[in-house]
C-alpha positions in Angstrom: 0.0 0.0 0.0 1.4 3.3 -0.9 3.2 5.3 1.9 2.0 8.9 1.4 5.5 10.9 1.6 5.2 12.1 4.9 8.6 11.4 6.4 6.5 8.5 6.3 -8.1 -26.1 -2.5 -14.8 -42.3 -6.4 -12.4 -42.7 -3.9 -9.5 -45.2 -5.4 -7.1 -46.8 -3.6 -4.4 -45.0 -1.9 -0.7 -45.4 -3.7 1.6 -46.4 -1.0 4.9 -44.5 -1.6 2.4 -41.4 -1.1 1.1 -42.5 2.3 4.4 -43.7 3.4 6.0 -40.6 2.6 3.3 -38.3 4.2 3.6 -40.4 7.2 7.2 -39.9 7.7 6.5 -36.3 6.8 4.0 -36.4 10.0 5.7 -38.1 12.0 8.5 -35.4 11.7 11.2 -37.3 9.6 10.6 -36.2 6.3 13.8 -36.6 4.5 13.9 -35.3 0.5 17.0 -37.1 0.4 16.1 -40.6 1.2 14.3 -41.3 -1.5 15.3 -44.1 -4.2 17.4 -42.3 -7.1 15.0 -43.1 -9.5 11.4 -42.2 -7.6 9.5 -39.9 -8.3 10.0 -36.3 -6.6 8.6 -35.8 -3.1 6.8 -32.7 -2.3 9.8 -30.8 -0.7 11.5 -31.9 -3.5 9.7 -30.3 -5.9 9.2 -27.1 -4.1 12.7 -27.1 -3.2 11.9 -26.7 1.2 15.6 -26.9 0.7 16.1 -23.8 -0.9 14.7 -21.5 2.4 16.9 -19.1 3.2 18.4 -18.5 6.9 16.8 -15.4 7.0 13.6 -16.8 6.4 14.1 -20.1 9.0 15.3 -17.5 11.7 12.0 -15.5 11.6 9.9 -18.9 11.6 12.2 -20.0 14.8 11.5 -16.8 16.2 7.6 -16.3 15.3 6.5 -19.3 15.5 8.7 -20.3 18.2 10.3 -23.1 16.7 14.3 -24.3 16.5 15.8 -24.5 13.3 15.4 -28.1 12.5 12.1 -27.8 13.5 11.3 -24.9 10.9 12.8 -27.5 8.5 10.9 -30.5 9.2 7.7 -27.9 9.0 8.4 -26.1 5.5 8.8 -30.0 4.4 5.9 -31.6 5.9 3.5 -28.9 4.9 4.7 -29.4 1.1 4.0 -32.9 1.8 0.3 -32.2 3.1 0.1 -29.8 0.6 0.1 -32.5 -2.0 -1.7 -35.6 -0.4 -4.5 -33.0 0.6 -5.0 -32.4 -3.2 -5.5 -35.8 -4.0 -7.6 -36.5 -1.4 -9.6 -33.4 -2.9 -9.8 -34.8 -6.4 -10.5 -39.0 -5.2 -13.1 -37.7 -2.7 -15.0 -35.2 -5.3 -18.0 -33.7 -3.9 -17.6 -35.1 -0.3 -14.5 -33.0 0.1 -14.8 -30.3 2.9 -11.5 -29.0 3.1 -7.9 -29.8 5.0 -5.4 -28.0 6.8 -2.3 -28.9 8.7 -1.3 -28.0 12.6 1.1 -28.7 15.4 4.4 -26.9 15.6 6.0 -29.0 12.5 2.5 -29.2 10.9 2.9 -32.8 11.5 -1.1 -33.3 11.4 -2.6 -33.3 8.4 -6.6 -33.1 9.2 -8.9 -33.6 5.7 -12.8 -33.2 6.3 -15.7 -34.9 4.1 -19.3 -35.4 4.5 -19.3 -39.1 3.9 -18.4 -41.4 6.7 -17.4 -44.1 4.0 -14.5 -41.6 3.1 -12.9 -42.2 6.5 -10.5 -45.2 5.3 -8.9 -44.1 2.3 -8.4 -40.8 4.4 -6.6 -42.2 6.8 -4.7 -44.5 4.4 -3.3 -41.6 3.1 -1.4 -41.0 6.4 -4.2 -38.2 7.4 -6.6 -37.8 10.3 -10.5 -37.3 8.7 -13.0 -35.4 10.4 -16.7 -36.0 8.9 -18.7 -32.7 8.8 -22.3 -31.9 7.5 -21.4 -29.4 5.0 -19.3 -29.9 1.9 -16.4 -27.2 0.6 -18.3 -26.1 -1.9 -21.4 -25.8 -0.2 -19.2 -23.8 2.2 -18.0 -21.8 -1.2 -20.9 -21.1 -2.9 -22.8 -19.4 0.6 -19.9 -17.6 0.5 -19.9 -16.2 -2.6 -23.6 -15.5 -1.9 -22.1 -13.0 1.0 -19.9 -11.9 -1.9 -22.7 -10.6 -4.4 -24.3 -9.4 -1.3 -21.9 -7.2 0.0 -21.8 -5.2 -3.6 -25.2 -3.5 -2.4 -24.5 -3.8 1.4 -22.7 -1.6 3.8 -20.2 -3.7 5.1 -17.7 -1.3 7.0 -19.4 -2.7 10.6 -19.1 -6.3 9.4 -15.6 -6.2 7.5 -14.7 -9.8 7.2 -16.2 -12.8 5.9 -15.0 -15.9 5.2 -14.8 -20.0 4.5 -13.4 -21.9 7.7 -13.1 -24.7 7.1 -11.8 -26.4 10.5 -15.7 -25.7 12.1 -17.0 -25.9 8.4 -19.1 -22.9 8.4 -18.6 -19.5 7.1 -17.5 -16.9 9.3 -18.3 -12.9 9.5 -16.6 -11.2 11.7 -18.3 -7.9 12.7 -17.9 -5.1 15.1 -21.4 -5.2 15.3 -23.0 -8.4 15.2 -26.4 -7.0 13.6 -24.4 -5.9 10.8 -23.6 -9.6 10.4 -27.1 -10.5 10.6 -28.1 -8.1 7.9 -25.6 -9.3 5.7 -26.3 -12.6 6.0 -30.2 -12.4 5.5 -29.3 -10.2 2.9 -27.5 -13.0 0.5 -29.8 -15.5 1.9 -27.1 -17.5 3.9 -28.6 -20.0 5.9 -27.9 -19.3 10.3 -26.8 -22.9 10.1 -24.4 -22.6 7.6 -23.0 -19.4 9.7 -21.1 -18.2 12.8 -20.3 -14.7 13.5 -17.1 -13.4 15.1 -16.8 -10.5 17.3 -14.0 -8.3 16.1 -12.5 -4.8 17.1 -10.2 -2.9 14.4 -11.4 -2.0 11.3 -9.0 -3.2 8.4 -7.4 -1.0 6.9 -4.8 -0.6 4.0 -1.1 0.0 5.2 -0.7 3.7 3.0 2.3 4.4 5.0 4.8 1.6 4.4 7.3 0.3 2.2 7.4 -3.2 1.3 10.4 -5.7 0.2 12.0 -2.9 -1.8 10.6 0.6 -2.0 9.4 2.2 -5.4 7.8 5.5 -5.7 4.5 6.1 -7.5 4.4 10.1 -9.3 7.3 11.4 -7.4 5.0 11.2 -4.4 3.3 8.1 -2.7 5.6 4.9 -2.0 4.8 0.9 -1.9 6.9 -2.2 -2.3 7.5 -4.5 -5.0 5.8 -7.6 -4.8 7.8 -10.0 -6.9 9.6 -9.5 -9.8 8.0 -10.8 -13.1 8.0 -10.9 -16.9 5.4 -10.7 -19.9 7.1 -11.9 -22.8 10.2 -10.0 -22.7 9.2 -7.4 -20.8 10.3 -6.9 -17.3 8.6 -5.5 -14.5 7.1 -6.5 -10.7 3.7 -7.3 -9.7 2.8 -4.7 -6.5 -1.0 -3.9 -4.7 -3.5 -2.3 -6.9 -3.9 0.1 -4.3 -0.5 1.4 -4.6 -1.2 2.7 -8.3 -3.5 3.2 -11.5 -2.3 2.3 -14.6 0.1 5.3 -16.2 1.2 6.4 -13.4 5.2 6.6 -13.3 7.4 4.7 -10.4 11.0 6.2 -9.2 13.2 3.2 -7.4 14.2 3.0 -4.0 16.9 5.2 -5.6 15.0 7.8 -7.2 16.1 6.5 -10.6 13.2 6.6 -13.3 11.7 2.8 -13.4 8.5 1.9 -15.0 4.9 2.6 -15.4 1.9 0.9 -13.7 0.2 -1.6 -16.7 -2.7 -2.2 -14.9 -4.3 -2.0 -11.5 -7.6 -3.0 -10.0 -8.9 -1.9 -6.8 -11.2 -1.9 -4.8 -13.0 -5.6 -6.1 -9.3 -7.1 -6.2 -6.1 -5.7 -5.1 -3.3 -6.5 -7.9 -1.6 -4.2 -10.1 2.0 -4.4 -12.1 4.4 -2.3 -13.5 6.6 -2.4 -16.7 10.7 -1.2 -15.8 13.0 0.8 -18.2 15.8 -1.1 -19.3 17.8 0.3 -16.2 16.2 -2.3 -13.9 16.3 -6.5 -14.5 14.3 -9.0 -13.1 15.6 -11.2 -10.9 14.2 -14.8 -8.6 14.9 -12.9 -4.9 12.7 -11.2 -2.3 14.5 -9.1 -0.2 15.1 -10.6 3.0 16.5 -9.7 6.4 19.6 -8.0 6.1 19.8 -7.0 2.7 20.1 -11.0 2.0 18.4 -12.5 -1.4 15.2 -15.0 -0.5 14.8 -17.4 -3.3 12.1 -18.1 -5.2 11.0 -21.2 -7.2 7.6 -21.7 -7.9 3.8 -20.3 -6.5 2.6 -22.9 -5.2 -0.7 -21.8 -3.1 0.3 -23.1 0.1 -2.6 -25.0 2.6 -4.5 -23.5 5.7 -2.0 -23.8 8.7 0.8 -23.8 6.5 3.5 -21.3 7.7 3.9 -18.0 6.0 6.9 -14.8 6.2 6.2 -11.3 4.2 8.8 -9.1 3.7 8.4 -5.3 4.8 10.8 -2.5 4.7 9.3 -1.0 7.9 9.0 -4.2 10.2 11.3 -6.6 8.4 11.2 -10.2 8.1 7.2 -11.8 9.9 6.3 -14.8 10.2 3.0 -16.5 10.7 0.6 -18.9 9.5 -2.7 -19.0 6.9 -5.2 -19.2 8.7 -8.3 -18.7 5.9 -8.3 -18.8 2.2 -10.8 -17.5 0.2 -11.8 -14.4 2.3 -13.6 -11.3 1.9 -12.0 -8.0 3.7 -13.9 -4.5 3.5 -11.6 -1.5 3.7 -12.4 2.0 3.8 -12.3 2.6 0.1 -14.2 -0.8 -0.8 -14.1 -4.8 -0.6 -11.5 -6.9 -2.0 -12.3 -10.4 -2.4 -10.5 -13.2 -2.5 -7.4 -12.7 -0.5 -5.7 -14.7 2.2 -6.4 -14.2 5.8 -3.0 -14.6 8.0 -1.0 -14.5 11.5 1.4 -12.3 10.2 1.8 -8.6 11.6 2.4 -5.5 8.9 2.6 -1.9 9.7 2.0 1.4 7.4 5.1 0.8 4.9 5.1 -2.6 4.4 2.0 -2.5 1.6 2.6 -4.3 -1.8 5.3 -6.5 0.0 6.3 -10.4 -0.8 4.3 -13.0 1.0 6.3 -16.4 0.7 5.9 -19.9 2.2 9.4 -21.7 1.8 10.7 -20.8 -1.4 6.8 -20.7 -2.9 5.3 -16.9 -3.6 2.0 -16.3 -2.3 1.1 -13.1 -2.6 1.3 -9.4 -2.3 -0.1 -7.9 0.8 -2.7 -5.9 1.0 -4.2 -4.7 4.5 -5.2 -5.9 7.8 -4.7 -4.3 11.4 -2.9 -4.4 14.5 1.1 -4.3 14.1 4.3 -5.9 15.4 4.3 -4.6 18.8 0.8 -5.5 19.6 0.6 -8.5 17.3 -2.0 -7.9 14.3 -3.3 -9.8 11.0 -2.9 -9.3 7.6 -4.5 -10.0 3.9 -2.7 -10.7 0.7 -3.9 -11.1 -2.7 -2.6 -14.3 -4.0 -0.3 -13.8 -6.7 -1.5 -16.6 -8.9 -4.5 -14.8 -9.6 -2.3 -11.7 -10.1 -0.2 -13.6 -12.4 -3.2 -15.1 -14.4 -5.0 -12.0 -14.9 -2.1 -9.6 -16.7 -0.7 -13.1 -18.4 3.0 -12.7 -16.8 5.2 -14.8 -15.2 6.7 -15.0 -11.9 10.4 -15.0 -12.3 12.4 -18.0 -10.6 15.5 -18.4 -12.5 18.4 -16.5 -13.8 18.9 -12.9 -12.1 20.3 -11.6 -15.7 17.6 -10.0 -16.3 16.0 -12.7 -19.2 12.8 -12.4 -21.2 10.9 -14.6 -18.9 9.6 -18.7 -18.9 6.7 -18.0 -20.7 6.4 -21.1 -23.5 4.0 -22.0 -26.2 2.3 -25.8 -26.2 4.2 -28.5 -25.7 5.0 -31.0 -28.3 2.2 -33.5 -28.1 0.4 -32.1 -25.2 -1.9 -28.7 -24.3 0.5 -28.0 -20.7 2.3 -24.6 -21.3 5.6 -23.2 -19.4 3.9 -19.7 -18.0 0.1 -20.9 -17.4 -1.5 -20.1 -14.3 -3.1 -23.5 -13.1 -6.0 -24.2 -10.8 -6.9 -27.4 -8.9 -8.8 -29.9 -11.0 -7.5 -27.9 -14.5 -6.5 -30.7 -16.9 -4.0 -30.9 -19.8 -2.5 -33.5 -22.1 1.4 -33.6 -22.1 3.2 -36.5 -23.4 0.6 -38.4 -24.4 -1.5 -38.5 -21.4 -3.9 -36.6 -19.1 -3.3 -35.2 -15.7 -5.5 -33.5 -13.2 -3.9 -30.5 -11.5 -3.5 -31.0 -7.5 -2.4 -27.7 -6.5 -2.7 -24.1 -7.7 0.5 -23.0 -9.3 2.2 -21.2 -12.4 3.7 -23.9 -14.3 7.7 -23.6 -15.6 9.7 -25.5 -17.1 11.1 -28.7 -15.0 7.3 -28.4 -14.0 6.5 -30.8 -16.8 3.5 -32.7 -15.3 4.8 -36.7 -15.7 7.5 -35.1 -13.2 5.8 -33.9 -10.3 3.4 -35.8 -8.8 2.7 -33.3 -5.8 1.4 -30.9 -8.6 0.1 -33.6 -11.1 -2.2 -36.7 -11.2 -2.0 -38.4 -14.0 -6.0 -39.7 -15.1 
């Protein structure tokens, strides 16, 4: 958010190196390196656990309150749940009611259905199963009855709504709880489907911060670049809508003359990006504590419970964990809808900044309140949806500043280096059909007969 310059996702049989790996990822000795040299990719393989920085470990340890090998064992496990979750979400179909991880190394993966006969090849997958009365996308479509709602409803008293999945209901959070009840008899959301919060602070967008790396927008306001990107061989970084309308001009952190906002949307979403000069290159690093380079591989979307760290020039490296996908957030200037709900503190300068979990990008943030004294919460907008809408690429390799991973079709197959993928999309490569598992921008490497975390072949 832009600092005002102010010195200021029929049930078949379970596949057994899957549930054996997801138990030793449970039980807290995952191990990416145990695995036969010519199996398949684990999880944390694939989204390279490996690859998290010691900047990005020491905030878990000290957010989360973990030791380092514990922060390990986590980033792996939760890639691990991550992927048996998905499968359990595309074998289960319309019993599926959701998952998410806890325990300090997310050693619990917990997957919910409404059909008791699901409980065996849930637990066969090395998960616990809960059995609930409403399904996920019951759970999803009240919600995006609140959505529509909302459009014609004054929300500021009832700012947050959202799918929780743990007590399978969908949750408002309101200052006042009338407000709550007006909204939900408004989109005609059943009481039993509900459960209404009490909540004190108003969100709000962080105006005053700076995020990962500071840009200015018209010589005035300032944000933070999200993550750097490309669109074809253009070069550029994706940012919060908020921060700028398209054609307005961006100064670096140096006050060096660096690009033009391409596109931005907000209220309704929160995204925006900006095209750089040739002065500026595109490289696979968030900045991270200390001036240090945080890698990043992939955009994975990681899982409810799953550990998260942003990266703020005012507060530094946070860490915390998702606690709600798909949720709506009202803000003084309108409602953005869908962003992540987290653990993770922010203060006025950190707006626009990276969200990351391991080496996977998550998003840009957004808003939320409280800060890092008191403790607080925060949104982001996801970046895959960023990335989809605009058509550009997250970068992940190289640093010299190359024209991007964007590729054409594959040879014998519709899967394409630079698509944005969602859970249950399906493409041909190779000669056979996959189901996608996880929400992610494919790249090369990505190819899906070699990751079976992101790819089931049907």
């Amino acid at each position: 958010m832009p600092h005002r310059h102010r010195h200021h996702r029929a049930v078949g049989a379970a596949v057994a190196a899957t549930a054996a790996l997801l138990v030793a990822g449970l039980s807290g000795s995952a191990s990416a390196g145990t695995a036969p040299a010519d199996a398949a990719p684990t999880a944390a393989e694939t989204l390279r656990t490996d690859a998290a920085p010691p900047a990005l470990v020491k905030a878990m340890q000290r957010d989360l309150g973990l030791d380092r090998r514990q922060a390990e064992r986590r980033l792996a496990n939760e890639a691990e749940a991550g992927a048996t979750a998905a499968r359990l979400r595309a074998s289960l179909g319309g019993d599926f009611a959701g998952a998410w991880v806890a325990g300090a190394e997310s050693g619990t993966l917990t997957v919910a259905t409404t059909d008791a006969g699901d409980v065996s090849a849930i637990e066969a997958r090395g998960a616990e199963a809960k059995v609930v009365r409403h399904s996920l996308a019951d759970l999803d479509a009240a919600k995006a009855r609140l959505d529509k709602a909302a459009a014609k409803h004054d929300t500021a008293d009832a700012p947050v709504w959202y799918v929780d999945t743990r007590t399978n209901t969908v949750v408002v959070e309101a200052i006042r709880p009338a407000a709550a009840r007006s909204l939900l008899a408004a989109a005609g959301v059943d009481r039993s489907l509900a459960r209404v919060e009490s909540r004190t602070e108003r969100p709000r967008t962080f105006y005053d911060l700076r995020g990962g790396e500071a840009y200015y927008i018209n010589n005035s306001s300032r944000c933070s670049i999200g993550f750097p990107i490309t669109k074809g061989t253009q070069q550029g970084f994706a940012t919060a809508g908020h921060c700028g309308r398209a054609g307005a001009s961006t100064t670096g952190a140096n006050r060096v003359a660096q690009g033009t906002f391409q596109g931005s949307i907000f209220p309704g979403r929160d995204m925006a990006w900006v095209a750089t000069n040739s002065s500026w290159t595109a490289t696979p690093y968030v900045l991270g504590a200390g001036g240090q380079n945080v890698r990043v591989t992939g955009s994975t979307a990681a899982p409810v419970g799953a550990s998260v760290c942003r990266s703020g020039s005012t507060t530094g490296w946070h860490c915390g964990t998702v606690t709600q996908l798909n949720t709506s957030v009202t803000y003084q200037e309108g409602t953005i809808s869908p962003v992540t709900k987290t653990t993770v503190c922010a203060e006025p300068g950190d707006s626009g900044g990276s969200y990351i979990s391991g080496s996977q990008a998550q998003g840009v943030t957004s808003g939320g309140s409280g800060d890092c004294r008191s403790g607080g919460e925060t949104f982001f907008q996801p970046i895959n949806a960023l990335l989809q809408n605009y058509g550009l690429t997250l970068k992940t390799t190289g640093g010299d500043g190359g024209g991007g991973d964007d590729g054409g079709e594959e040879p014998g197959g519709t899967w394409a280096a630079g698509t944005v993928y969602q859970p249950g999309d399906t493409v041909t490569y190779g000669g056979a059909t996959y189901r996608c598992l996880q929400g992610h921008q494919a790249q090369p490497g990505w190819e899906p007969s070699n990751v079976p975390a992101l790819w089931q072949r049907v």
